[in-house]
Backbone as CSV, one residue per row, in Angstrom:
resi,resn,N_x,N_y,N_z,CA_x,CA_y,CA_z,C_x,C_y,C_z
1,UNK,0.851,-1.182,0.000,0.000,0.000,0.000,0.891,1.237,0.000
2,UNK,0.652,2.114,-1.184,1.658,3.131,-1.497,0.492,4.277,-0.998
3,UNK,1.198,5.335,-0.162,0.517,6.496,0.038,0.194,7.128,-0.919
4,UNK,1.186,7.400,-1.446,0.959,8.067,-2.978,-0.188,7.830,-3.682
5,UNK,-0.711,6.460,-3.461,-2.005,5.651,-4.561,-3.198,5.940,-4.352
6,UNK,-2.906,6.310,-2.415,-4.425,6.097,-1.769,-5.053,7.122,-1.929
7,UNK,-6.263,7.093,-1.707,-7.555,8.145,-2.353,-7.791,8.728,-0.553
8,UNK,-8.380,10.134,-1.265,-8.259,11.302,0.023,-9.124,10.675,0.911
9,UNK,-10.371,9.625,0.144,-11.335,9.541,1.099,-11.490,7.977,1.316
10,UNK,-11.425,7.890,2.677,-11.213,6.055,2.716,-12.426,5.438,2.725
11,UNK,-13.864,5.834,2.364,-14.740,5.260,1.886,-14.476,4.679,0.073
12,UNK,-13.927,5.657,-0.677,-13.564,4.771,-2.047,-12.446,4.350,-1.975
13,UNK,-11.471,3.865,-0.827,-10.702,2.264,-0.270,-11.433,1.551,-0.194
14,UNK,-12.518,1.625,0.841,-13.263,0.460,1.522,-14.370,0.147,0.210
15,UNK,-14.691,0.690,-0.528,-16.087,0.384,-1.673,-14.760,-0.667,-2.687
16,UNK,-13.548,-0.379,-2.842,-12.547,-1.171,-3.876,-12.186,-2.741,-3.379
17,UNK,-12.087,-2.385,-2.504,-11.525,-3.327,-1.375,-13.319,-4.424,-0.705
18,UNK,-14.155,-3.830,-1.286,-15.344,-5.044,-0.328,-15.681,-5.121,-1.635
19,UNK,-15.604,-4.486,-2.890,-15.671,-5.170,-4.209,-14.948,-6.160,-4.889
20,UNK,-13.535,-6.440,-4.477,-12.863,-7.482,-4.347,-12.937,-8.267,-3.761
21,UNK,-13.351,-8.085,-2.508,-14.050,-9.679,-1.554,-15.330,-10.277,-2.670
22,UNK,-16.061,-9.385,-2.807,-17.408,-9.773,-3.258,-16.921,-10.841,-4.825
23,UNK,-15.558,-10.345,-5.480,-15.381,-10.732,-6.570,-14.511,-11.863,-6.185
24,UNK,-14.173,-12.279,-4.853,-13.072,-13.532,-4.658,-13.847,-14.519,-3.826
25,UNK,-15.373,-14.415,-4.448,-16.467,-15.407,-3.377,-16.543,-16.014,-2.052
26,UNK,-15.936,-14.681,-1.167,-15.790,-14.855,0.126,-17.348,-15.209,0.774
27,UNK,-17.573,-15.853,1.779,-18.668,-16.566,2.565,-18.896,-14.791,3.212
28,UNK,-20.200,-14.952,3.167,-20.759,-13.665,4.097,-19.655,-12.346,3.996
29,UNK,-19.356,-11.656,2.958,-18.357,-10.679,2.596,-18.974,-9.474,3.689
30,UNK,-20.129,-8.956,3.806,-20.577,-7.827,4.842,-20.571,-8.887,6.207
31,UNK,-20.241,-9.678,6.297,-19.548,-9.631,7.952,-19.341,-8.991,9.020
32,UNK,-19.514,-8.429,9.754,-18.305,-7.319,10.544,-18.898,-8.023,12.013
33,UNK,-17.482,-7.511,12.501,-17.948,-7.671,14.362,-17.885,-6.371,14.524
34,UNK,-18.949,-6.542,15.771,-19.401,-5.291,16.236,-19.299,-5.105,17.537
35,UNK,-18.390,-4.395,18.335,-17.644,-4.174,20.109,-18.550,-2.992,20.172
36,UNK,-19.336,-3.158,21.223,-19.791,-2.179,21.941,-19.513,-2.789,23.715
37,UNK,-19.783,-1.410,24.586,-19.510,-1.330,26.032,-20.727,-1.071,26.863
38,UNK,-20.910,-1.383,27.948,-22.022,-0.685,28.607,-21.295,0.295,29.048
39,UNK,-22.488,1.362,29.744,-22.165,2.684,30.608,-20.935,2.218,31.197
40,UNK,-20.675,1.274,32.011,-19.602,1.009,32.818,-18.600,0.021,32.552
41,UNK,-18.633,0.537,30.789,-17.487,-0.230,30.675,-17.473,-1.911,30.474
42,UNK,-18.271,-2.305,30.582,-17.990,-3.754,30.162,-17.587,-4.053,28.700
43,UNK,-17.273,-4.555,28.401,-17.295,-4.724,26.462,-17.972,-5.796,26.176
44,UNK,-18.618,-6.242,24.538,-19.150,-7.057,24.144,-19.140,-6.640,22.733
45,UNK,-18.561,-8.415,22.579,-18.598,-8.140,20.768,-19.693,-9.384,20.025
46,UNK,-19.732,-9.141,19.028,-20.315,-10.409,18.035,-20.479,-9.948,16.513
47,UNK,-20.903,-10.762,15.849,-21.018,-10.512,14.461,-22.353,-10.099,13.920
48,UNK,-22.433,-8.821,13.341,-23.461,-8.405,12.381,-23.351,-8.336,10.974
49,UNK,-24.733,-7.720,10.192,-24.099,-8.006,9.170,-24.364,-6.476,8.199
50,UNK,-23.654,-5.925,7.773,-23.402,-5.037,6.987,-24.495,-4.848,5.768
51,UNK,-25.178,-3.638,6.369,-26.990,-3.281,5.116,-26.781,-1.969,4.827
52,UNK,-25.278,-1.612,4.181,-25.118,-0.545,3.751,-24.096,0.665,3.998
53,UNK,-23.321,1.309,3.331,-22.377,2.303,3.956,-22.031,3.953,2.780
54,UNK,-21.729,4.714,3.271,-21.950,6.131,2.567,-20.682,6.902,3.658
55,UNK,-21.564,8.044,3.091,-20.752,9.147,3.693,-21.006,9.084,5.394
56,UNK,-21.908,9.358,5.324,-22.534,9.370,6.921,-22.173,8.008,8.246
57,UNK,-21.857,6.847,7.041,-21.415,5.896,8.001,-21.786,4.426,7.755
58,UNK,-21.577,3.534,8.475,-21.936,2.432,8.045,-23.236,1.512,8.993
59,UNK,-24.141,0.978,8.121,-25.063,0.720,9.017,-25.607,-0.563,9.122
60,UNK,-26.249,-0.545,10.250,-26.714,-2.016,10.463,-28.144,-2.292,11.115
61,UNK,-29.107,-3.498,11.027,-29.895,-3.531,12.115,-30.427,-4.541,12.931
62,UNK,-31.072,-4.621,13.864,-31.074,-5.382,14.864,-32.217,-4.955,16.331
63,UNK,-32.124,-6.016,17.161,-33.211,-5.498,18.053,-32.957,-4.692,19.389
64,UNK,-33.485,-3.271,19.359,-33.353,-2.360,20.267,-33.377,-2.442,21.457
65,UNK,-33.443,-3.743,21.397,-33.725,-3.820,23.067,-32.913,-5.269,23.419
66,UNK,-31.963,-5.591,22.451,-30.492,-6.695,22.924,-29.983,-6.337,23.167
67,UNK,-28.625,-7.252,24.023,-27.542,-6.610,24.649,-26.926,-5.372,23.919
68,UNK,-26.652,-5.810,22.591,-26.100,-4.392,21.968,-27.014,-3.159,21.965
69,UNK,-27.935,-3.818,21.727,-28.793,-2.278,21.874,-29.015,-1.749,23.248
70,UNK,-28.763,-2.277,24.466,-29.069,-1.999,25.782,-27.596,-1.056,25.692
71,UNK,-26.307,-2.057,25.364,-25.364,-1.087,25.468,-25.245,0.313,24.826
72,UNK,-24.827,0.003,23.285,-25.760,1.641,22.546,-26.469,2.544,22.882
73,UNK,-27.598,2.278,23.536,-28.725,3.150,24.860,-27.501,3.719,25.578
74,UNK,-26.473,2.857,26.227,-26.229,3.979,27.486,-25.005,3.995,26.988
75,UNK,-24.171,3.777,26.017,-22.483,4.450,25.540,-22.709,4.413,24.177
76,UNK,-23.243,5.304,23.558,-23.386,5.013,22.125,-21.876,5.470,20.958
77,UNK,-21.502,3.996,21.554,-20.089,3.970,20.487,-19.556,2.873,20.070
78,UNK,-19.034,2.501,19.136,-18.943,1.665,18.352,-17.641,0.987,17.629
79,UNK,-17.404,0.103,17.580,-15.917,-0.248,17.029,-16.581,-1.516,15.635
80,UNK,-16.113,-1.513,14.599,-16.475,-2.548,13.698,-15.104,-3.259,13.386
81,UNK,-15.207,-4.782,13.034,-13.928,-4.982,12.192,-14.512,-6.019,11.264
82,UNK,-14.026,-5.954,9.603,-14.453,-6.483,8.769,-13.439,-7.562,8.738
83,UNK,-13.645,-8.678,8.899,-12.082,-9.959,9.025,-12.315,-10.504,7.596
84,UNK,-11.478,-9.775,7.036,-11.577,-10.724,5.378,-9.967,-11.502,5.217
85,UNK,-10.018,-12.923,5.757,-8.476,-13.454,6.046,-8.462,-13.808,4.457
86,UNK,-9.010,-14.616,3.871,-8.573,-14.921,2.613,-7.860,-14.262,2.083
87,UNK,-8.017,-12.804,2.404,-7.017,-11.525,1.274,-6.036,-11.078,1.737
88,UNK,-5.964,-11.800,3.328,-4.914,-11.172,3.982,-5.437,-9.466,4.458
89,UNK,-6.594,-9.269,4.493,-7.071,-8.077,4.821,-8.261,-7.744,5.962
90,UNK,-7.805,-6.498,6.456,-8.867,-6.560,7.612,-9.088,-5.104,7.689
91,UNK,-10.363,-4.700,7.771,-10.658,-3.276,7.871,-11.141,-2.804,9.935
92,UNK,-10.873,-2.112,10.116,-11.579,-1.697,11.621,-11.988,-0.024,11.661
93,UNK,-13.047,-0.077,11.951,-13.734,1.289,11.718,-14.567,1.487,13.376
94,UNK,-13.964,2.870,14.003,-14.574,3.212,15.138,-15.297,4.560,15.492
95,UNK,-15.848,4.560,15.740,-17.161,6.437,15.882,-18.275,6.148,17.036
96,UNK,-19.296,7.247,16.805,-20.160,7.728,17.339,-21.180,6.755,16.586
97,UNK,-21.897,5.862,17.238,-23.439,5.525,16.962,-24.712,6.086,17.270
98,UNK,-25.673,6.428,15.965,-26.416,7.193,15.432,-28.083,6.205,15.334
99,UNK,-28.836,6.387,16.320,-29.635,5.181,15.781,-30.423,5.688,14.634
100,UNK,-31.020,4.981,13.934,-31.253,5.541,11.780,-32.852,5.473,12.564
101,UNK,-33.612,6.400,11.560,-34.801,6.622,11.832,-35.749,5.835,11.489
102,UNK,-37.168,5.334,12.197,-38.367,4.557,11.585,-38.440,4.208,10.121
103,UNK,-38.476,5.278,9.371,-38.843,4.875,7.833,-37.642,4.569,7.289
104,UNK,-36.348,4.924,8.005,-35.231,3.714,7.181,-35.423,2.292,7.641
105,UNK,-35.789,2.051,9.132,-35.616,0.474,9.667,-37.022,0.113,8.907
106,UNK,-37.900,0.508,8.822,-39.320,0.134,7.896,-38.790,-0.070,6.524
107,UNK,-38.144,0.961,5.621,-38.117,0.348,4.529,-36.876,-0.524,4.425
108,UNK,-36.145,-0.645,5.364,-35.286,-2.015,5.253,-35.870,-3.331,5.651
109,UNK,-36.548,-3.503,6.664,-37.404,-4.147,7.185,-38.440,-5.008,6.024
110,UNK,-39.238,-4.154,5.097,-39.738,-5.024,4.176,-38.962,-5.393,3.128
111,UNK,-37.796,-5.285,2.798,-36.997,-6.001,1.895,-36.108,-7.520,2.813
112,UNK,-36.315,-7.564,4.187,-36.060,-8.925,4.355,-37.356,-10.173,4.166
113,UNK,-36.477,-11.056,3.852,-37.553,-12.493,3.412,-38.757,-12.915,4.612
114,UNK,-39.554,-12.932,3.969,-40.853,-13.201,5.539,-40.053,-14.455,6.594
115,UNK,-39.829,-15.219,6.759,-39.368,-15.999,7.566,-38.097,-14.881,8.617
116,UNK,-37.368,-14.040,7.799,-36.813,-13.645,8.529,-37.466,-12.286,9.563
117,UNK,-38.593,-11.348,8.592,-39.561,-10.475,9.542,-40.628,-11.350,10.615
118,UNK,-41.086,-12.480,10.663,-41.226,-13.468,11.144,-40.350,-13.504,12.729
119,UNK,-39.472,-14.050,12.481,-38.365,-14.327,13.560,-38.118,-13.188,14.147
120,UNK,-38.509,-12.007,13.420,-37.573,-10.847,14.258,-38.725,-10.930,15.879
121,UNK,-40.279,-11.025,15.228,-41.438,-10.846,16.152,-41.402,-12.111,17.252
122,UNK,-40.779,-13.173,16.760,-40.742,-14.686,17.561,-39.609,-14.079,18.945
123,UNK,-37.858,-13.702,18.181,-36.955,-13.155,18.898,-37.633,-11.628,19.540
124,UNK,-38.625,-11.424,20.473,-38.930,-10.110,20.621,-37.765,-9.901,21.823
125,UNK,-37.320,-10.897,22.836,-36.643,-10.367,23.855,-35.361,-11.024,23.665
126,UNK,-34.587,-10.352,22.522,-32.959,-11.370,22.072,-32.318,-10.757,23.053
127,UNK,-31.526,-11.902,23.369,-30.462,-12.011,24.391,-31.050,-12.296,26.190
128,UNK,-32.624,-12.189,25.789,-32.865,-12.504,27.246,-32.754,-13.991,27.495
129,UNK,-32.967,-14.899,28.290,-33.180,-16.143,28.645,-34.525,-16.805,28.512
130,UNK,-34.273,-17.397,28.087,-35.750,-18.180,27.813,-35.897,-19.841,27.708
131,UNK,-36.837,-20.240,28.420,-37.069,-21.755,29.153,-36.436,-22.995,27.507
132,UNK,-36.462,-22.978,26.704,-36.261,-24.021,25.603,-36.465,-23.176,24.138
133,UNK,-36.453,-24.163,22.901,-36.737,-23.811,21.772,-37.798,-23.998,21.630
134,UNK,-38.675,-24.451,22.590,-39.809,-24.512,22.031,-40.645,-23.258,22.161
135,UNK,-40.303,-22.332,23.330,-41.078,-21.053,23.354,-40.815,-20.260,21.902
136,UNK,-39.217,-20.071,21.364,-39.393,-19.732,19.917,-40.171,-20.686,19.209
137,UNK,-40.357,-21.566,18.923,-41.053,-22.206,17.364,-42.271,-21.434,18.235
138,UNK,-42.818,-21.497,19.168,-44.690,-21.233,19.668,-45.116,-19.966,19.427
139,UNK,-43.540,-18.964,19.156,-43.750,-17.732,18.906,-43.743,-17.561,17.647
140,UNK,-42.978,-18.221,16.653,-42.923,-18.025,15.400,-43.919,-18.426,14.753
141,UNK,-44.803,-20.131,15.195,-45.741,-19.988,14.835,-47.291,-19.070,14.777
142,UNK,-47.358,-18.476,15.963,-48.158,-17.525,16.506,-48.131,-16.230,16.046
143,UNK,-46.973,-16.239,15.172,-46.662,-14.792,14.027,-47.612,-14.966,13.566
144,UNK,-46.970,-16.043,12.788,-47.145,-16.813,10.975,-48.306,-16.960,11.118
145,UNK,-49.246,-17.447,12.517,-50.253,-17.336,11.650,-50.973,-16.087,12.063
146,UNK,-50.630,-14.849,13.044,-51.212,-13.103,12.567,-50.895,-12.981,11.203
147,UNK,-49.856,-13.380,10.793,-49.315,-12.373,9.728,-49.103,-13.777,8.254
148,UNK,-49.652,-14.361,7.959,-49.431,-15.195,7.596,-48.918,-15.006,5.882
149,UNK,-48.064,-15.699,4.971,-47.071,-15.607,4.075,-48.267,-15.420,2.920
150,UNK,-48.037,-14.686,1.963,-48.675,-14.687,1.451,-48.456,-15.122,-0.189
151,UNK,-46.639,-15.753,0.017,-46.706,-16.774,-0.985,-47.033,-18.209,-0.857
152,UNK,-47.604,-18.726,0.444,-48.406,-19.618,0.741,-49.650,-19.421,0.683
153,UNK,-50.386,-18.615,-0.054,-51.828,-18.377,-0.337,-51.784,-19.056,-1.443
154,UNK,-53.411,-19.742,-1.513,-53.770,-20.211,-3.393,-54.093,-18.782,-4.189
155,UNK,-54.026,-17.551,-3.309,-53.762,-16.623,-4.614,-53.105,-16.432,-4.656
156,UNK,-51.399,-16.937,-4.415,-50.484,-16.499,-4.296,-50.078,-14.506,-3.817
157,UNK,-50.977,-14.101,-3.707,-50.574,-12.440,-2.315,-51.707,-12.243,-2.933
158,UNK,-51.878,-12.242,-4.550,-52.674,-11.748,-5.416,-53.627,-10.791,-4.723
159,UNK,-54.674,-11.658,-4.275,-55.927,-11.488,-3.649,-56.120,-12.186,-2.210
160,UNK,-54.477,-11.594,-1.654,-54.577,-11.602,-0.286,-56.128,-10.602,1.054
161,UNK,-56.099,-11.530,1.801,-57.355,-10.684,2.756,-56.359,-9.576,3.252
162,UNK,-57.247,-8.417,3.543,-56.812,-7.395,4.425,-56.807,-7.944,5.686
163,UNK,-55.914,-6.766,6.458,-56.033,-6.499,7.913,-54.394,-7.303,7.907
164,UNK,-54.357,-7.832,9.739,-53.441,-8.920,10.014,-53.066,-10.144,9.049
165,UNK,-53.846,-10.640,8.160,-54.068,-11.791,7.173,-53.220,-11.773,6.081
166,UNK,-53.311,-10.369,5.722,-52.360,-9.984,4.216,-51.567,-9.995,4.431
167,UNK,-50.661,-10.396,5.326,-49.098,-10.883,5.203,-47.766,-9.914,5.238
168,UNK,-48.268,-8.524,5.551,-47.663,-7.390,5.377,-46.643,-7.517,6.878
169,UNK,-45.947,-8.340,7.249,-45.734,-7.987,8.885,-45.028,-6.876,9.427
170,UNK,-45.546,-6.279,10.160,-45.066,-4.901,10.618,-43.688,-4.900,10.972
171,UNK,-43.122,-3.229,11.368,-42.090,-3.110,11.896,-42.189,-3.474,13.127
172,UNK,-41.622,-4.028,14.485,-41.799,-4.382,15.421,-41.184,-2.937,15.734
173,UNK,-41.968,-2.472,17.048,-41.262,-1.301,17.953,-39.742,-1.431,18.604
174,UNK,-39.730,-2.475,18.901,-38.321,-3.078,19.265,-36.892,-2.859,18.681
175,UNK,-37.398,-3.166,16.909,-36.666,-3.322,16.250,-36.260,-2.553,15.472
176,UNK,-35.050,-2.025,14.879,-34.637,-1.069,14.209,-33.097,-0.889,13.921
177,UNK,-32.381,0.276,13.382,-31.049,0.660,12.738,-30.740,0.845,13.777
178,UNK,-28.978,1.195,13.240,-27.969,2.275,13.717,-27.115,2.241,12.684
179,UNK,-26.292,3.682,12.520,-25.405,3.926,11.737,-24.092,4.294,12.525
180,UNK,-23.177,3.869,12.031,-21.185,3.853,12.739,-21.021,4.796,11.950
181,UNK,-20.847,5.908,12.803,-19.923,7.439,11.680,-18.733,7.385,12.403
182,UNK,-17.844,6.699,11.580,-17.013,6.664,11.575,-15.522,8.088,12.254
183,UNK,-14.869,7.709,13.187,-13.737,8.504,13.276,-13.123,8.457,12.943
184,UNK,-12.391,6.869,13.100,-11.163,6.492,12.275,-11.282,5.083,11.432
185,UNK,-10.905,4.567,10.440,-10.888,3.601,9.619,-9.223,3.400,9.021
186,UNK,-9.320,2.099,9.364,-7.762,1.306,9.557,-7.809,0.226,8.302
187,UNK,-6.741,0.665,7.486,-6.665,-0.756,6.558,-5.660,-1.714,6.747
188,UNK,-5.602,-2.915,6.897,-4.797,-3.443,7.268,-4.151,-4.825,6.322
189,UNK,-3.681,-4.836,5.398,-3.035,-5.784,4.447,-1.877,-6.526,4.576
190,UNK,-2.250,-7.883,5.016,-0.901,-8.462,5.451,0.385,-8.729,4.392
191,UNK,1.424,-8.877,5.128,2.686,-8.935,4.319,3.644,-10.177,4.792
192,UNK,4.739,-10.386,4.491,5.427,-10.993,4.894,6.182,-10.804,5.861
193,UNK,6.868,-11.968,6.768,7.639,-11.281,7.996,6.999,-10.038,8.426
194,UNK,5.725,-10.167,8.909,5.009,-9.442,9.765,5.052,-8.493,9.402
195,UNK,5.544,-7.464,8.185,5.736,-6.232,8.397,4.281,-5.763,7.505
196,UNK,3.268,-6.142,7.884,2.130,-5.681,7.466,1.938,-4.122,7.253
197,UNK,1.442,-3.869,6.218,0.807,-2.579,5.710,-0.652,-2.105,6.875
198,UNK,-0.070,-0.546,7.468,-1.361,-0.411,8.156,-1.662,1.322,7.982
199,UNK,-3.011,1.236,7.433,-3.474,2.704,7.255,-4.206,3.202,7.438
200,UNK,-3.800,4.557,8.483,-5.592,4.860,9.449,-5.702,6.061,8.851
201,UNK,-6.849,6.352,8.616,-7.271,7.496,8.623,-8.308,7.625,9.507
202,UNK,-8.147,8.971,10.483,-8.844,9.855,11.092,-9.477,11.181,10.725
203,UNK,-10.355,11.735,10.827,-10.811,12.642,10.867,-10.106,13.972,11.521
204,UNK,-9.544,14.842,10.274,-9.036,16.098,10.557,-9.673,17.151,11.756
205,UNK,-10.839,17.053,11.667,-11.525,17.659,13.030,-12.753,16.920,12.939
206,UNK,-13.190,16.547,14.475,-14.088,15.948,14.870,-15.892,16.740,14.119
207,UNK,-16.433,15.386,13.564,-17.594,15.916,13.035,-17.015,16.721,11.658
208,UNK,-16.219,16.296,11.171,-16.010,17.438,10.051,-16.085,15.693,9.206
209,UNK,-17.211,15.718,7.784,-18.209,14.624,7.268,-16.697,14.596,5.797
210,UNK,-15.322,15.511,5.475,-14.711,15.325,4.087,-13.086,15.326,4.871
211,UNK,-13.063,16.192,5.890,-11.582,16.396,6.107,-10.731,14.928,7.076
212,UNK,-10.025,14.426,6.246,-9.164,13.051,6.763,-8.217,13.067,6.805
213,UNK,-7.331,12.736,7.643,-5.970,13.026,7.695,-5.408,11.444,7.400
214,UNK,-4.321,11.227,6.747,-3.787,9.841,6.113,-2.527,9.331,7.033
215,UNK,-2.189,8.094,8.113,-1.392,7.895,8.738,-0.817,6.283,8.450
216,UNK,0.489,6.068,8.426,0.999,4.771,8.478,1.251,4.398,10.117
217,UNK,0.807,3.550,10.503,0.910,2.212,11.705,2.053,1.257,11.615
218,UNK,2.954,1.374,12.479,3.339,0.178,12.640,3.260,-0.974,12.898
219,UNK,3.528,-1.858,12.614,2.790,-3.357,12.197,2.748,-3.858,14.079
C-alpha cells in the first residue's frame, strides 16, 4: 500500500476493497464484528451483518432492546472490524453511533424475506433467557399465523385478505437501525515477515463529514 495511490477519502478504499471480496467469493463478505460497552465499561462483541455504507457511516440492524442495543442506549459507540483473512485483509472502523430513523428500519425491514420479519417478532426479547426452543417455534408460529405468508396463499398475495391476514408484517417497535460514523478507519493488508501494511485514517476535526488526515501504523 503506497501512500501516494491512496484516495483522500477512505470510503472509495473500503467500496474497492469489499468489491474485491465480493469478486473472490468470500462466505458472508458484509460480515463485521461489532464491540460495543455498557455505561460502565464492560465490552461485548459479536457478528453483524453489513446493510449498507456512505458518507454518513456504516449501518446495520437489529433489536433495540439486545444486549447491543441496551449497550448503545447507554455508551453510544462503536468499534467494527471487517475480518476478510482470505485476502490477507482486515478493515476496523470506530465512531459515534447514530440510531437511523423509523422509515429507514421500515423500509429495510420489508426487503427482508418473511421468515426472517417473522423471527424478528418470535426473537422479541434477544439475548434474554428463555425456558427451551420450544417457546421460539410457539412464537414463530403464533406470528405466521397473525401475519401469515402470502406466498403460501392459493392466490399467491394476489388477492390476499386485508387487515393482520395480508401478510404485510409490521415493523416491530423493538426493532430497528444504527449507523457507525465513523472517526477512524484502519486498513490493514498483510505482508510478509510481519511487516504488514497499516493505514488509518482519522478525521481532521471531529464531526467534520470530508476532512481526513492519512497515517501509516506500525505493524
Amino acid at each position: 500500500m503506497s501512500e501516494s495511490a491512496l484516495p483522500a477519502d477512505p470510503l472509495a478504499l473500503f467500496a474497492v476493497w469489499f468489491a474485491e471480496v465480493h469478486a473472490a467469493g468470500l462466505a458472508e463478505p458484509n460480515a463485521m464484528i461489532l464491540a460495543t460497552a455498557s455505561g460502565d465499561g464492560i465490552p461485548s462483541a459479536r457478528t453483524v451483518l453489513l446493510k449498507g455504507y456512505g458518507p454518513q457511516g456504516f449501518r446495520f440492524f437489529t433489536n433495540l432492546t439486545s444486549h447491543k442495543g441496551r449497550d448503545l442506549a447507554e455508551n453510544p459507540r462503536a468499534a467494527l472490524v471487517f475480518p476478510w483473512h482470505p485476502l490477507y485483509r482486515q478493515v476496523r472502523v470506530a465512531g459515534r453511533v447514530a440510531e437511523l430513523s423509523r422509515e429507514e428500519a421500515a423500509a429495510y425491514f420489508r426487503t427482508r424475506p418473511y421468515g426472517s420479519r417473522i423471527g424478528a417478532w418470535a426473537s422479541e426479547d434477544q439475548s434474554g433467557v428463555i425456558q427451551d426452543r420450544e417457546v421460539l417455534e410457539r412464537r414463530y408460529a403464533e406470528a405466521a399465523e397473525r401475519w401469515p405468508d402470502p406466498a403460501a396463499s392459493p392466490f399467491g398475495g394476489a388477492e390476499a385478505p386485508e387487515g393482520d391476514a395480508a401478510g404485510a408484517v409490521p415493523l416491530p417497535d423493538f426493532w430497528g437501525g444504527y449507523r457507525v460514523e465513523p472517526e477512524t478507519i484502519e486498513f490493514w493488508q498483510g505482508r510478509r515477515d510481519r511487516l504488514h501494511d497499516r493505514i488509518r485514517y482519522r478525521r481532521a476535526t471531529p464531526g467534520d463529514p470530508e476532512g481526513w488526515v492519512t497515517e501509516r501504523l506500525a505493524p
